[in-house]
mmCIF file of the N, C-alpha and C atoms, coordinates in Angstrom:
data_MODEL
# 
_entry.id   MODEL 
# 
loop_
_atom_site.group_PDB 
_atom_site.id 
_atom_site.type_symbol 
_atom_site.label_atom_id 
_atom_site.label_alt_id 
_atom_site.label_comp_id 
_atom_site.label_asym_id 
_atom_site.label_entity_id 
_atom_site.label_seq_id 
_atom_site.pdbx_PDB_ins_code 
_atom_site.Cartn_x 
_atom_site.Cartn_y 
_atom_site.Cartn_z 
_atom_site.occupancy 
_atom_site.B_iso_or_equiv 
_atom_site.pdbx_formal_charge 
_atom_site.auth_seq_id 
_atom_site.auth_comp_id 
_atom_site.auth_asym_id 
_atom_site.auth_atom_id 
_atom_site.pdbx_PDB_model_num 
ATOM 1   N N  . UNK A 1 1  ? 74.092  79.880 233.376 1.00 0.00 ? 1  UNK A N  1 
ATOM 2   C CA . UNK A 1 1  ? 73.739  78.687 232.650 1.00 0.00 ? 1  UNK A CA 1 
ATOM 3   C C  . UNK A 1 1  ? 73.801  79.001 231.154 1.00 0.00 ? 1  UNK A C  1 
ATOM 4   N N  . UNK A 1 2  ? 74.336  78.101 230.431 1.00 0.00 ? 2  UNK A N  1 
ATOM 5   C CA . UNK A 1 2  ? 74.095  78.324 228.978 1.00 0.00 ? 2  UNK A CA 1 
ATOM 6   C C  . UNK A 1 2  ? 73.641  77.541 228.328 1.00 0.00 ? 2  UNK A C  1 
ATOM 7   N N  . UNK A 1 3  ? 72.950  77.807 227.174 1.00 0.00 ? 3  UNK A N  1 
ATOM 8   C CA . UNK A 1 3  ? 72.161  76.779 226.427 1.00 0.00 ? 3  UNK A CA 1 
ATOM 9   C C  . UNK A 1 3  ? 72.701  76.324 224.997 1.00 0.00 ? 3  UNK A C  1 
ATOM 10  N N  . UNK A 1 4  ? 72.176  76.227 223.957 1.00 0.00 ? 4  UNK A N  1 
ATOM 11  C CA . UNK A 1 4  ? 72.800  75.623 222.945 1.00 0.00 ? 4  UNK A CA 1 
ATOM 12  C C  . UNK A 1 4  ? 72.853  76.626 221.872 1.00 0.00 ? 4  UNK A C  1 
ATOM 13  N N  . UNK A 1 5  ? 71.947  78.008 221.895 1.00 0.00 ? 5  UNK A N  1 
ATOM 14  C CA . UNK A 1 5  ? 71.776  78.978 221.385 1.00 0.00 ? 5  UNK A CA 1 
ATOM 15  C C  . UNK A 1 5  ? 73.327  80.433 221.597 1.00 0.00 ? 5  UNK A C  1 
ATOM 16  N N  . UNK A 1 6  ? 73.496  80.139 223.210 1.00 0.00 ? 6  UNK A N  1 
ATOM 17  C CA . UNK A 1 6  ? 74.697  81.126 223.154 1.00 0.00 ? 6  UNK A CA 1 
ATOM 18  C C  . UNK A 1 6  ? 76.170  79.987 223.357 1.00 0.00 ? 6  UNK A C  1 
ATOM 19  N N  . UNK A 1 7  ? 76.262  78.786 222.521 1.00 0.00 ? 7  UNK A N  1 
ATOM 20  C CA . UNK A 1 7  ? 77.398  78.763 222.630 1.00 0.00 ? 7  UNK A CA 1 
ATOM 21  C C  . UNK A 1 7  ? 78.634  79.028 221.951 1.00 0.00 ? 7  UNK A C  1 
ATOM 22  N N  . UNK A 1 8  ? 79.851  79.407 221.656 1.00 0.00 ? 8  UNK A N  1 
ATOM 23  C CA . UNK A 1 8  ? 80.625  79.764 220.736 1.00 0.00 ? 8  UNK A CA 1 
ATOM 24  C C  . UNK A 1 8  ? 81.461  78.350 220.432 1.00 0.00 ? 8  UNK A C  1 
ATOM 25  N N  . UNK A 1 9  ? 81.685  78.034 219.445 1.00 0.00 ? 9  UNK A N  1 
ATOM 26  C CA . UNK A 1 9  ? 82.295  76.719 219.137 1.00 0.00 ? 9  UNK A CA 1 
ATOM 27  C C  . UNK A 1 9  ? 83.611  77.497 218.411 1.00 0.00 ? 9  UNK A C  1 
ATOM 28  N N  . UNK A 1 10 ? 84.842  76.513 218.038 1.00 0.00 ? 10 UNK A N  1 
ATOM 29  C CA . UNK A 1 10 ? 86.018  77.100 217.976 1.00 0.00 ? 10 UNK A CA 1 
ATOM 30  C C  . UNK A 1 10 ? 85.887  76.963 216.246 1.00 0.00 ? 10 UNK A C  1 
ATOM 31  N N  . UNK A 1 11 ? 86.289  77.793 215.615 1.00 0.00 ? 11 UNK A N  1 
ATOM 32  C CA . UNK A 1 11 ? 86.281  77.955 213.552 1.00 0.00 ? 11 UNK A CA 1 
ATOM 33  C C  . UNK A 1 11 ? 86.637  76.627 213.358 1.00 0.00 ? 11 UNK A C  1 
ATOM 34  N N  . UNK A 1 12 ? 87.629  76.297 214.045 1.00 0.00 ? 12 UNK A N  1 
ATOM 35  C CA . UNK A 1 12 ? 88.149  74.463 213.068 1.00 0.00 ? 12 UNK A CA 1 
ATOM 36  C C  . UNK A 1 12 ? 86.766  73.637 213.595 1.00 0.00 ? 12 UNK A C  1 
ATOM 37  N N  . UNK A 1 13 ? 86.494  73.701 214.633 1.00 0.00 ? 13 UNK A N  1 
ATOM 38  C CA . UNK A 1 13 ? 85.527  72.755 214.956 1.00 0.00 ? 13 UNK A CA 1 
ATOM 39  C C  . UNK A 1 13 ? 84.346  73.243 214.186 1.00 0.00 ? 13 UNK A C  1 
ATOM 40  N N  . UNK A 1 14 ? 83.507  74.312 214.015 1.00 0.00 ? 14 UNK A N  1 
ATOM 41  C CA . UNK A 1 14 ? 82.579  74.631 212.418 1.00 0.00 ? 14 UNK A CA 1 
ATOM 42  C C  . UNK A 1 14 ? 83.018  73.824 211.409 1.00 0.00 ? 14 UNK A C  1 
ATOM 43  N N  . UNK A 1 15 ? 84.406  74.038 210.707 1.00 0.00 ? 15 UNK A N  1 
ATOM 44  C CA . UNK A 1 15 ? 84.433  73.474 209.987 1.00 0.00 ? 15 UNK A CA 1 
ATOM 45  C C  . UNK A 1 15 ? 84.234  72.328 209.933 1.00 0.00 ? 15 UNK A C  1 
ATOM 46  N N  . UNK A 1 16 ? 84.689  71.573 210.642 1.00 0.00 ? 16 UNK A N  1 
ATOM 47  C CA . UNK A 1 16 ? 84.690  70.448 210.789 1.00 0.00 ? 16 UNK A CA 1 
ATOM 48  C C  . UNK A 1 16 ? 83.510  69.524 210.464 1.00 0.00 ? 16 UNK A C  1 
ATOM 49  N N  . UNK A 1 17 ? 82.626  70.455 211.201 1.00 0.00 ? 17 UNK A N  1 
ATOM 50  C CA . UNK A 1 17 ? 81.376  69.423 211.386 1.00 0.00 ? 17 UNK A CA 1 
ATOM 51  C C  . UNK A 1 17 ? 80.650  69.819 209.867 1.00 0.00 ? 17 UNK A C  1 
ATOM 52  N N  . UNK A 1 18 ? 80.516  70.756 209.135 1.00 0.00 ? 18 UNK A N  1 
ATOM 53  C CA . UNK A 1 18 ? 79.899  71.479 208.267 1.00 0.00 ? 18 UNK A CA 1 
ATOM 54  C C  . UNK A 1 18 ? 80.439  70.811 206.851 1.00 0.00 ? 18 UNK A C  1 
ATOM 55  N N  . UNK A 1 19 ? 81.882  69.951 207.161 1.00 0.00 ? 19 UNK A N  1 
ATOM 56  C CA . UNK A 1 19 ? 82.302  69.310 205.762 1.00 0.00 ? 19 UNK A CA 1 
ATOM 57  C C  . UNK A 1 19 ? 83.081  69.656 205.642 1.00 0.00 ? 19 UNK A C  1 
ATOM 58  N N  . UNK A 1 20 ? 84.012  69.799 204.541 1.00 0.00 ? 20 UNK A N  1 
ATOM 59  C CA . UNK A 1 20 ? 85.034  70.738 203.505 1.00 0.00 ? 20 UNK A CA 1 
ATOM 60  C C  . UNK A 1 20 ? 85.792  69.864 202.762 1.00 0.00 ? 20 UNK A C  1 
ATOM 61  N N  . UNK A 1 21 ? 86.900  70.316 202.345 1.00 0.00 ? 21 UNK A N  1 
ATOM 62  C CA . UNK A 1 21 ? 87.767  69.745 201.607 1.00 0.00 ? 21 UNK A CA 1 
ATOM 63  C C  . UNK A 1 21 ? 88.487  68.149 201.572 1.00 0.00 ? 21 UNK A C  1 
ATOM 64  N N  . UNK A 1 22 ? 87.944  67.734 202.911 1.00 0.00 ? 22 UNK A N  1 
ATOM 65  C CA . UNK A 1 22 ? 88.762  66.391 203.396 1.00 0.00 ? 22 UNK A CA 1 
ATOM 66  C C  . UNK A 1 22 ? 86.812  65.127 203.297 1.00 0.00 ? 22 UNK A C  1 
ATOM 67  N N  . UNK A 1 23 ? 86.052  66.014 203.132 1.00 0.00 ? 23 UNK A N  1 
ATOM 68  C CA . UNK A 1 23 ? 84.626  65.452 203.299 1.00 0.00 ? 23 UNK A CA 1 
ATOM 69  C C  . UNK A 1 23 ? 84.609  64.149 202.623 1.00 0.00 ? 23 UNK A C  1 
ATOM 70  N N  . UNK A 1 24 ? 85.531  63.613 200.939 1.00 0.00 ? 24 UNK A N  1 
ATOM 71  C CA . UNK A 1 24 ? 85.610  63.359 200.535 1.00 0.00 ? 24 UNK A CA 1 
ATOM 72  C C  . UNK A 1 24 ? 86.454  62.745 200.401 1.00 0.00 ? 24 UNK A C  1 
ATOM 73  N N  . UNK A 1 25 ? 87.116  62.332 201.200 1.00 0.00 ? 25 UNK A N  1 
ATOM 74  C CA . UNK A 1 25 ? 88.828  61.967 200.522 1.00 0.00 ? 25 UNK A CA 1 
ATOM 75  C C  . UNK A 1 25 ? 88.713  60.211 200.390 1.00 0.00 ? 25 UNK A C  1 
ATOM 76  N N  . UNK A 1 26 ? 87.990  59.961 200.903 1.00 0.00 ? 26 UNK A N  1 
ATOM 77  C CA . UNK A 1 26 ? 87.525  58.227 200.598 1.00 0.00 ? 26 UNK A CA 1 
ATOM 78  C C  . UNK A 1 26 ? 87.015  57.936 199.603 1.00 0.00 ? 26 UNK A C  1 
ATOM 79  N N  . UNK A 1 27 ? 86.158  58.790 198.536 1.00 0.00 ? 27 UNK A N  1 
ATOM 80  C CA . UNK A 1 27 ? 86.327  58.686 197.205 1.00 0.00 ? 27 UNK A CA 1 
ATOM 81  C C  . UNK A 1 27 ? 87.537  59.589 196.704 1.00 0.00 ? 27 UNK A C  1 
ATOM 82  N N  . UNK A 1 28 ? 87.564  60.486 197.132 1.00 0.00 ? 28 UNK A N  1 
ATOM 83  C CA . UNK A 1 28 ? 88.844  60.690 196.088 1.00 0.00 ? 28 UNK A CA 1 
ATOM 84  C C  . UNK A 1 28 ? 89.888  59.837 195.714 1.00 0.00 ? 28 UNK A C  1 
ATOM 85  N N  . UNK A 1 29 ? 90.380  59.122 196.879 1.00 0.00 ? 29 UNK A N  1 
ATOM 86  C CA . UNK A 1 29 ? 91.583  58.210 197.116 1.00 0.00 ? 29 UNK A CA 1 
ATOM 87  C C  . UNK A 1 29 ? 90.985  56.872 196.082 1.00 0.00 ? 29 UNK A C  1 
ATOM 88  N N  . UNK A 1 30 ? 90.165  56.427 196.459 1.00 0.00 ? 30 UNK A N  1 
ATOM 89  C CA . UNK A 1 30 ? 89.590  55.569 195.676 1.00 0.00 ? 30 UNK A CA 1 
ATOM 90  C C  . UNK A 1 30 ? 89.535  55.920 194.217 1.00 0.00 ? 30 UNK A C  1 
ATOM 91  N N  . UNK A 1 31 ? 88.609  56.865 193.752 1.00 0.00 ? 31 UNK A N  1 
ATOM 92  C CA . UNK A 1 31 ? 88.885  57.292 192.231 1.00 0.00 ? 31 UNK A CA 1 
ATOM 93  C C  . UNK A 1 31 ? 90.152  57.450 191.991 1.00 0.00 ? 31 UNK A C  1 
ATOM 94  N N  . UNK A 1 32 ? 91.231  58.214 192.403 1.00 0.00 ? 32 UNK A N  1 
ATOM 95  C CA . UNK A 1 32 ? 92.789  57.812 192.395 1.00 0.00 ? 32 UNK A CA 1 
ATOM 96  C C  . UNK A 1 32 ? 93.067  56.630 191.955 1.00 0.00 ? 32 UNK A C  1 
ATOM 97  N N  . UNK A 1 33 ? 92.761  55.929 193.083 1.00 0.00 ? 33 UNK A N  1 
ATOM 98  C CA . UNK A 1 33 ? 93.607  54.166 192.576 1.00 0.00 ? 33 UNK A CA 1 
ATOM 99  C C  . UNK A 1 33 ? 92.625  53.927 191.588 1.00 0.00 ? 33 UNK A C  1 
ATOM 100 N N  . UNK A 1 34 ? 91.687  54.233 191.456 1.00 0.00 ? 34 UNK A N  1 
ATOM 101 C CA . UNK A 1 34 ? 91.083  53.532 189.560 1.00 0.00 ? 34 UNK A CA 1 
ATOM 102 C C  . UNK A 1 34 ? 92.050  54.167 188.844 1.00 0.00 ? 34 UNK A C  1 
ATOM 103 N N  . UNK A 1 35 ? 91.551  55.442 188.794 1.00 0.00 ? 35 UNK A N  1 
ATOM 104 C CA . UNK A 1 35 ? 92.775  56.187 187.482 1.00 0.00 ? 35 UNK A CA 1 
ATOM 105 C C  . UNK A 1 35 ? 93.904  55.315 187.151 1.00 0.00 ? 35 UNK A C  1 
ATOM 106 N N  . UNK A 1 36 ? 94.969  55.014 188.214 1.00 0.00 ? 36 UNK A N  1 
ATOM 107 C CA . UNK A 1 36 ? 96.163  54.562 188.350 1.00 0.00 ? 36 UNK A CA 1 
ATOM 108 C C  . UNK A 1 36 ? 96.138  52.883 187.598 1.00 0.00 ? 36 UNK A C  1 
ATOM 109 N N  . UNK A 1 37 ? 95.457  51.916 187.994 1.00 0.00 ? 37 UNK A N  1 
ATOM 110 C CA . UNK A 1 37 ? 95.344  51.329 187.580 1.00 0.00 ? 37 UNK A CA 1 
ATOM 111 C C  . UNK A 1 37 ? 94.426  51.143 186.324 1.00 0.00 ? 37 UNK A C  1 
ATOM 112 N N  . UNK A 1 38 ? 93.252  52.080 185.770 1.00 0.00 ? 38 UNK A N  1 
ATOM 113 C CA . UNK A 1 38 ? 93.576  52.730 184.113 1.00 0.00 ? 38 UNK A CA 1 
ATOM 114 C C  . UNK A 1 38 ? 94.215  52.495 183.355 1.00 0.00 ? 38 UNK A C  1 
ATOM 115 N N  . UNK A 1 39 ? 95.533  53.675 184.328 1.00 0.00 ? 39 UNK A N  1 
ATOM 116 C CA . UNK A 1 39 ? 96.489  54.068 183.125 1.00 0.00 ? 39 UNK A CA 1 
ATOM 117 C C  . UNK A 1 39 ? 96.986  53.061 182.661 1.00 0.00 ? 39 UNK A C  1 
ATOM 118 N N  . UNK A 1 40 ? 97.765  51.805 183.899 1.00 0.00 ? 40 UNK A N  1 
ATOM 119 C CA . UNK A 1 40 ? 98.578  50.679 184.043 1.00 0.00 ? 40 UNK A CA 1 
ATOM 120 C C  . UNK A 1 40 ? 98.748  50.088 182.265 1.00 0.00 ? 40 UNK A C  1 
ATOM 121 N N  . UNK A 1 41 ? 96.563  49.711 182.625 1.00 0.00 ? 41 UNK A N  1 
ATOM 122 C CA . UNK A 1 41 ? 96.273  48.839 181.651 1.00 0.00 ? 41 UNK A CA 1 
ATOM 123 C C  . UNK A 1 41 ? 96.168  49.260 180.711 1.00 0.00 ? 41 UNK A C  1 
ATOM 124 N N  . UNK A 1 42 ? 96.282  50.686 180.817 1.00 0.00 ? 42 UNK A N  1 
ATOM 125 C CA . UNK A 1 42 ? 96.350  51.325 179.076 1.00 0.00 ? 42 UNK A CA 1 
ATOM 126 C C  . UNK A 1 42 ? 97.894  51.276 178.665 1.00 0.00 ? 42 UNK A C  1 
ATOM 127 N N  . UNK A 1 43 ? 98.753  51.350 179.547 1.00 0.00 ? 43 UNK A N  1 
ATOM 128 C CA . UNK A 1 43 ? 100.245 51.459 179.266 1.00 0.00 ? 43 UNK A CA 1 
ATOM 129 C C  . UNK A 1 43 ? 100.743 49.935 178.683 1.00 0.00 ? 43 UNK A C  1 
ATOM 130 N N  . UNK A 1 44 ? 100.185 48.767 179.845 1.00 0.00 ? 44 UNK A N  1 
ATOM 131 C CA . UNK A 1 44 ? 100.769 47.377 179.709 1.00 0.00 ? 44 UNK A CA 1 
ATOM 132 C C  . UNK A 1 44 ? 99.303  46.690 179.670 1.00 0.00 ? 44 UNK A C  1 
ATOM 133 N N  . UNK A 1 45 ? 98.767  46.569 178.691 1.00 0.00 ? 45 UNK A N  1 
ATOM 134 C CA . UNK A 1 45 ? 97.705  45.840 178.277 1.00 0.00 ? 45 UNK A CA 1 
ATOM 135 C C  . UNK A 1 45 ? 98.100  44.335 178.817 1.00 0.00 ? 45 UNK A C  1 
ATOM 136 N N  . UNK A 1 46 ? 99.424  43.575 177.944 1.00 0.00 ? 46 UNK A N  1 
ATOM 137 C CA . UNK A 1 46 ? 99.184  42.369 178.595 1.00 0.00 ? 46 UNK A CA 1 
ATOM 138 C C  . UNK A 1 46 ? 99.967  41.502 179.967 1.00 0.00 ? 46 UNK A C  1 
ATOM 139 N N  . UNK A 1 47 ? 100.550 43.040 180.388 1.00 0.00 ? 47 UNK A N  1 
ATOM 140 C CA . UNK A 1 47 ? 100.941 42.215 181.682 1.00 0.00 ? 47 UNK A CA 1 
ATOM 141 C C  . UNK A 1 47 ? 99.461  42.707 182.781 1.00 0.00 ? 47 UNK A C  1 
ATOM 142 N N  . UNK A 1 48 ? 98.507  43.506 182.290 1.00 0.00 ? 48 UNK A N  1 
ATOM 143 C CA . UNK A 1 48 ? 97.653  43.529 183.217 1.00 0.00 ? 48 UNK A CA 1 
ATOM 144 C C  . UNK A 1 48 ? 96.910  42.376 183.256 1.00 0.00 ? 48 UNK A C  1 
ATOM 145 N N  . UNK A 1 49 ? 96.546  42.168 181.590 1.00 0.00 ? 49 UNK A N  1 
ATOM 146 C CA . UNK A 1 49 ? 95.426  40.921 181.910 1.00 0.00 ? 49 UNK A CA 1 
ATOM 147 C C  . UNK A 1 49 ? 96.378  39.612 182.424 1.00 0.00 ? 49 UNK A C  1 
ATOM 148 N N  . UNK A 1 50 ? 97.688  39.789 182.184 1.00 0.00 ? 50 UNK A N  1 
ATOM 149 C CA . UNK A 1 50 ? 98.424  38.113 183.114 1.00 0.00 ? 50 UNK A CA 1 
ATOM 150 C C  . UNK A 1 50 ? 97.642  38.446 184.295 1.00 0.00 ? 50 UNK A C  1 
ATOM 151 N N  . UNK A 1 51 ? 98.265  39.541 185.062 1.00 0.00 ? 51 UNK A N  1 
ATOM 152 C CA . UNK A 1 51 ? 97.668  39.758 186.323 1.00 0.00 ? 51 UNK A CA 1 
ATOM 153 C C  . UNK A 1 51 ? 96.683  39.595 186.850 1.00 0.00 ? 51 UNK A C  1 
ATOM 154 N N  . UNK A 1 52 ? 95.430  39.949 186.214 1.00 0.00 ? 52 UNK A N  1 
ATOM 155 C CA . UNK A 1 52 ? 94.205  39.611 186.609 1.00 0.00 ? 52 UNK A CA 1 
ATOM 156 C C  . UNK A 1 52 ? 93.996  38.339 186.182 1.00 0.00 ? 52 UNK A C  1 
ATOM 157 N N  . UNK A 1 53 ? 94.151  37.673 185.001 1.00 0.00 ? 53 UNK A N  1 
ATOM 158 C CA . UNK A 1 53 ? 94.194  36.359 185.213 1.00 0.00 ? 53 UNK A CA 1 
ATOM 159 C C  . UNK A 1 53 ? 94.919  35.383 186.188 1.00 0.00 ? 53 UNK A C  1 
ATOM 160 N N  . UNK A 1 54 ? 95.691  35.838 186.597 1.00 0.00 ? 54 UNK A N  1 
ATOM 161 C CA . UNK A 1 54 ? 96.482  35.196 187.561 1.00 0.00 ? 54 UNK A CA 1 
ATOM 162 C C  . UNK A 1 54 ? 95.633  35.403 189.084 1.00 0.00 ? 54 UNK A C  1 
ATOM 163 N N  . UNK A 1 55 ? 95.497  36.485 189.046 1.00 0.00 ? 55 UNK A N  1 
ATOM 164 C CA . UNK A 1 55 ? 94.604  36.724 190.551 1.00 0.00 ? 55 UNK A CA 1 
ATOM 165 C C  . UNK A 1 55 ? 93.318  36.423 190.800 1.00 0.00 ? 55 UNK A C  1 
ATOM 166 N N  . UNK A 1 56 ? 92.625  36.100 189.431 1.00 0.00 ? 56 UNK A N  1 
ATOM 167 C CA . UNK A 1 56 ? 91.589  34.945 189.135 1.00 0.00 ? 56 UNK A CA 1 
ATOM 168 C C  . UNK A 1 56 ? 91.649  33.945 189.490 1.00 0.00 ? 56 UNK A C  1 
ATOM 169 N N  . UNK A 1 57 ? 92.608  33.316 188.805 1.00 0.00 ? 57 UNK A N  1 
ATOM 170 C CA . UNK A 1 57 ? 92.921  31.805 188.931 1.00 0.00 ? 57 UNK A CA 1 
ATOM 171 C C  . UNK A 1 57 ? 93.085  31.453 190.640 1.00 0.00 ? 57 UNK A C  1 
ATOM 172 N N  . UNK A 1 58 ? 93.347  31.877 190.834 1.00 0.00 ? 58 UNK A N  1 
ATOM 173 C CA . UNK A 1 58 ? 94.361  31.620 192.344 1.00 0.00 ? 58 UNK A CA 1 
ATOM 174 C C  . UNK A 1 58 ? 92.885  32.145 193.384 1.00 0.00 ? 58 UNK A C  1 
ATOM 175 N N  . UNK A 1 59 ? 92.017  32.928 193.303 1.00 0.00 ? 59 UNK A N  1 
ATOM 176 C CA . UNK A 1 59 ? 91.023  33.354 193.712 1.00 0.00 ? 59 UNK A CA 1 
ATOM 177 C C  . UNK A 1 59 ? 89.831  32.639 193.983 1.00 0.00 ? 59 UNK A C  1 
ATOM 178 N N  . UNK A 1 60 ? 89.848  31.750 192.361 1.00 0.00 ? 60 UNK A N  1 
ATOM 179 C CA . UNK A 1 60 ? 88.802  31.125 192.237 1.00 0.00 ? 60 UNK A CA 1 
ATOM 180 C C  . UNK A 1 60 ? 89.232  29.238 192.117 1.00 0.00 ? 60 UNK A C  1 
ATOM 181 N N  . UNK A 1 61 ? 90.508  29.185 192.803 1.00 0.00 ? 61 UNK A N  1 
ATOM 182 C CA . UNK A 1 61 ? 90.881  28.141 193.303 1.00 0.00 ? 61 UNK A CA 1 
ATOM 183 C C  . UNK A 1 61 ? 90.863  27.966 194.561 1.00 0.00 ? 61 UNK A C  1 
ATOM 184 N N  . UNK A 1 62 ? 91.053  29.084 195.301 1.00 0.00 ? 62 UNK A N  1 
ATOM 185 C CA . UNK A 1 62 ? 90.950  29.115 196.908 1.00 0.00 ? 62 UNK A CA 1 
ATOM 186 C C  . UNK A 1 62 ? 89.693  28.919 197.111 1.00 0.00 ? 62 UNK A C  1 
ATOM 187 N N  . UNK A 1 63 ? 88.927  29.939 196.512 1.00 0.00 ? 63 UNK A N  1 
ATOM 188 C CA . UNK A 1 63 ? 87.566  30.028 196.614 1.00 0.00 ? 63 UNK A CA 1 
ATOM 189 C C  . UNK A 1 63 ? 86.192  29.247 196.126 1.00 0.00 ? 63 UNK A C  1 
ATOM 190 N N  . UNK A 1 64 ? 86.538  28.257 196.029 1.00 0.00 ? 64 UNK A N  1 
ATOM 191 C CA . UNK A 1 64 ? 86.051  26.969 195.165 1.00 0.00 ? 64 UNK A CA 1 
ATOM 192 C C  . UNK A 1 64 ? 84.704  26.809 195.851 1.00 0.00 ? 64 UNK A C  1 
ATOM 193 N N  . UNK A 1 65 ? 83.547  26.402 195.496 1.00 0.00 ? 65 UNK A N  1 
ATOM 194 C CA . UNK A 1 65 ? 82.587  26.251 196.474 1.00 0.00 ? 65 UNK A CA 1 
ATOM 195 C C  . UNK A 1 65 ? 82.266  24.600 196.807 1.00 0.00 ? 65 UNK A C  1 
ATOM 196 N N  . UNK A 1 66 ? 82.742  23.939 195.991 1.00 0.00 ? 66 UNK A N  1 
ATOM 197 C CA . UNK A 1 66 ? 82.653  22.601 196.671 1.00 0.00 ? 66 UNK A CA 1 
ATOM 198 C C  . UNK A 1 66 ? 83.922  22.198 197.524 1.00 0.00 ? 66 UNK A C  1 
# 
């Protein structure tokens, strides 16, 4: 019989459960696409704000509350 004290688990599976390098990757990816779109608006100031004005408009026309 074995208990929970002698069992050997396999190194990837330690890792696994313990975290590491991938622990994160849902903010990373996320902070990514900020950066990216950052830069955009630091590169093209006014085709960003068309954009967001545009995706406003259209947003808050769909989304109308009356």
């Amino acid at each position: 019989m074995s208990t929970a004290t002698n069992v050997r688990y396999p190194a990837d599976m330690m890792r696994a459960s313990q975290g590491g390098r991938d622990e994160n990757w849902m903010e990373g990816s996320i902070r990514s696409m900020v950066e990216s779109v950052e830069d955009y608006a630091h590169r093209e100031p006014l085709k960003f704000a068309a954009w967001v004005f545009g995706i406003g408009f259209v947003l808050g026309w769909k989304i109308k509350p009356w």
